[in-house]
Each structure stands twice: as C-alpha cells, then as structure tokens.
Legacy VTK file of the C-alpha trace (Angstrom):
# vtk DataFile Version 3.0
C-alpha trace
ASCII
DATASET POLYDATA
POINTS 167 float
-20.184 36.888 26.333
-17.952 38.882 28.592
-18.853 42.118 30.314
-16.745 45.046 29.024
-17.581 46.571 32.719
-17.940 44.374 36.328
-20.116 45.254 38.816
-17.753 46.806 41.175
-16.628 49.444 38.455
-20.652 50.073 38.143
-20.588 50.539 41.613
-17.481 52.676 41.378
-19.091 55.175 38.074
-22.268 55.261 39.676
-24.681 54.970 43.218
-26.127 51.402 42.702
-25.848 51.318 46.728
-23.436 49.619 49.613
-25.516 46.595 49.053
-26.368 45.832 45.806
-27.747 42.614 44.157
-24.595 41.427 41.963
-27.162 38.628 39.467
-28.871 42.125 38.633
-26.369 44.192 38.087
-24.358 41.651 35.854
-27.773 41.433 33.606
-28.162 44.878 33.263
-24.527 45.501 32.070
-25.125 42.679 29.745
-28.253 43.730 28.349
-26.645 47.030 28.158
-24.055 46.172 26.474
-25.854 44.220 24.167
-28.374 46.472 23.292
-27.592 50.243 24.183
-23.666 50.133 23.294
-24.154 47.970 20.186
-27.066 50.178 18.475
-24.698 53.320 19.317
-21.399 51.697 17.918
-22.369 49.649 15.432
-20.057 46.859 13.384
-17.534 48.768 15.749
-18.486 47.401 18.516
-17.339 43.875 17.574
-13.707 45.444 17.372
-14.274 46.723 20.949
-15.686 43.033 22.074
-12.439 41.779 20.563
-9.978 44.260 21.764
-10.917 45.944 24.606
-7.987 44.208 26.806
-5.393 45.610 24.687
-3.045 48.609 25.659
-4.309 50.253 22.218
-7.870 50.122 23.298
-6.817 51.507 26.598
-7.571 55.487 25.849
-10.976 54.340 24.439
-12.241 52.319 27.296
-10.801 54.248 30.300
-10.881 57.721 28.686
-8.487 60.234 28.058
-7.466 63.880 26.073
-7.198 64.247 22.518
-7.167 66.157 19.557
-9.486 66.571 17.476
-10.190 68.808 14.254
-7.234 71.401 15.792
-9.662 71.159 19.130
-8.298 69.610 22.541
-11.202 67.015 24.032
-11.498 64.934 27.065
-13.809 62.359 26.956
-15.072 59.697 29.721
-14.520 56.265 27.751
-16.631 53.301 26.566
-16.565 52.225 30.647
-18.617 54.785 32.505
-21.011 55.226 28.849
-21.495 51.339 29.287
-22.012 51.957 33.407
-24.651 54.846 32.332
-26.860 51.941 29.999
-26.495 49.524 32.371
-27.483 51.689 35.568
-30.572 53.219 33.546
-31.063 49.178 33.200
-30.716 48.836 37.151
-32.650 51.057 38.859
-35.572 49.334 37.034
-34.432 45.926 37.901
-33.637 46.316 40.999
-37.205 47.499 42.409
-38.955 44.942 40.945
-38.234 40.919 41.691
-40.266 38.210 39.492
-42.768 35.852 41.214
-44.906 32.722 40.608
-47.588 35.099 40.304
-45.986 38.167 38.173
-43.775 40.862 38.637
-43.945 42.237 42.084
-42.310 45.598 43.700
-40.237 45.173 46.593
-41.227 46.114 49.841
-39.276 46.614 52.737
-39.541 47.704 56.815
-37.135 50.482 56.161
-37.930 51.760 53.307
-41.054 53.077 50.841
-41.525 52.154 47.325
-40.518 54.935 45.102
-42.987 56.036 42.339
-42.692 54.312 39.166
-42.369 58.238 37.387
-39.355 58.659 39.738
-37.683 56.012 38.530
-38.053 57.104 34.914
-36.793 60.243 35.668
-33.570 58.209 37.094
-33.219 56.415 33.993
-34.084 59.100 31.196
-31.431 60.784 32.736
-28.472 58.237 32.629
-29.575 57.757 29.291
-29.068 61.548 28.347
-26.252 61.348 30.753
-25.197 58.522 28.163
-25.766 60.773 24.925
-23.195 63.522 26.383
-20.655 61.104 27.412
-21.324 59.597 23.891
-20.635 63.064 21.796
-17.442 63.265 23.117
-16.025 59.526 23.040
-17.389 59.647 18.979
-15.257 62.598 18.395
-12.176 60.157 20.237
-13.084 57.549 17.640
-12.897 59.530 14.452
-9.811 61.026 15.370
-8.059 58.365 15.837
-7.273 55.671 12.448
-7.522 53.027 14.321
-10.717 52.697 14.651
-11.857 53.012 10.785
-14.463 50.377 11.377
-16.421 53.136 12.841
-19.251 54.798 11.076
-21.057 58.158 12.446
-24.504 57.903 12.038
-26.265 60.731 10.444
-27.314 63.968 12.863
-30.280 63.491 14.279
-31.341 66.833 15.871
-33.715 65.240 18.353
-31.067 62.852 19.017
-31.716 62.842 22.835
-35.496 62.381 22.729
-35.504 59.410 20.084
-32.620 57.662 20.801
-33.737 55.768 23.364
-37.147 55.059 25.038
-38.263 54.629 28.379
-41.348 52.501 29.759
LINES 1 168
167 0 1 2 3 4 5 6 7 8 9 10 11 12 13 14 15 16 17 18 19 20 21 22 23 24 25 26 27 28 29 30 31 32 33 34 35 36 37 38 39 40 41 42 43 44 45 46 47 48 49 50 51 52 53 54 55 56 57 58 59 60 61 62 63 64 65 66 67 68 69 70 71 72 73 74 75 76 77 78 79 80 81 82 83 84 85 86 87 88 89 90 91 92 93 94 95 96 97 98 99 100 101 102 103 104 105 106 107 108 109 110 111 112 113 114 115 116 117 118 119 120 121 122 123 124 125 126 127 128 129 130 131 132 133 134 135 136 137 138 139 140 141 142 143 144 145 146 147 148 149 150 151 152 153 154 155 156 157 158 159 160 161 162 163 164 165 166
C-alpha cells in the first residue's frame, strides 16, 4: 500500500531528528495511516487512497482556505494530520528496538533513556495535536461536494480523551 506521506515530509511537519531511522518511520506512517486516518475518515478514506495524486485532491492533502457555513477556515491538510499519527507512532518506536530476547530500550554513550511517562506525554499530544488539525480539515470536507463519500461521525463531547488511547 502506498504512503500518503514519505519520511522526509515527516521529517519536514515534525522533529523526528537529523538522523532518523527511515524502516521506522515508514512503519509508523503506515500503521498510521492504516489505523488512525482510516478510523477518522472512514469509507472516505478509500477515495483519498485512490485520489490523493490528483490536482482535485490537492487542497485536501496540502491544505488550504475555505468557506464554510458563510465562515472563512484554514485548515492544515490530510499530510501533516497523517505526520501527527504517524509521529505519535514514532517516538514509541524509535526508543525501543526488538531482540532475540524481547523488546529492549536503547541505550546510548551520549544520551539517557527518557521515561516511558515522557514519552506518552509526546504522543497524547500529537494525537490531540491530531484532533485540532482534524476539526478543521472535516469542516474542508463537508464543504466541499466532492467529497460526498464522507460521513461526520456523531459529536462526541469527550472526543479528545476517547478517541484514541495511549499505552
């Protein structure tokens, strides 16, 4: 399945570091993408799989301003929401590297490992980071008929809390 984001644009919408480890970074967009953006677009995200490349899926993807209910908007696009997922993906990934013996943290001579709370701080808040970015890309969507695939799911007041959960 193709990435709707590469790594160097999640480098570019967020700090994944100078050096970064590109298998990683790749997995977290995909699982990103294949969790996080499909359980917040829905069926619609299909149409975005399929037409992201083309100039009418531009707006949506890079962002841009629009109209909507007599109300001028600017949102961010589906790239930097997707960057958000997949970075809240990353910072756990990237601490931790699989062994013959079980997950291990990484250790270096210039460093210290950062506390595991530290890191869900990190990643609870590129998910909310997400949820704004999100509010504003939704109103895009139903202003514009081109996307009629698109159903809003109902409010959920504690929509920031439950949404998404956090090891």
């Amino acid at each position: 399945m193709t990435n709707l984001i590469t790594v160097q644009e999640l480098a570019q919408f967020r700090d994944i570091g100078k050096k970064y480890d590109e298998d990683k970074a790749n997995e977290a967009i995909s699982l990103a993408q294949q969790s996080d953006l499909i359980a917040i677009l829905g069926d619609f995200y299909f149409d975005v799989l399929a037409n992201y490349q083309e100039t009418t899926y531009s707006d949506l993807m890079n962002g841009s301003a629009f109209e909507y209910e007599e109300n001028s908007y600017i949102h961010q696009g589906i790239k930097k929401l997707l960057a958000d997922y997949a970075y809240s993906r990353y910072v756990y990934m990237v601490n931790v590297a699989p062994s013959p013996f079980g997950f291990t943290t990484k250790i270096t001579n210039n460093g210290e490992v950062v506390d595991r709370n530290i890191l869900k701080d990190i990643t609870k808040q590129a998910q909310i980071d997400a949820g704004y970015k999100f509010k504003f890309i939704e109103k895009y969507i139903l202003s514009n008929p081109l996307f009629s695939r698109y159903v809003k799911e109902k409010e959920d007041t504690n929509f920031f809390n439950n949404k998404f959960s956090v090891i």
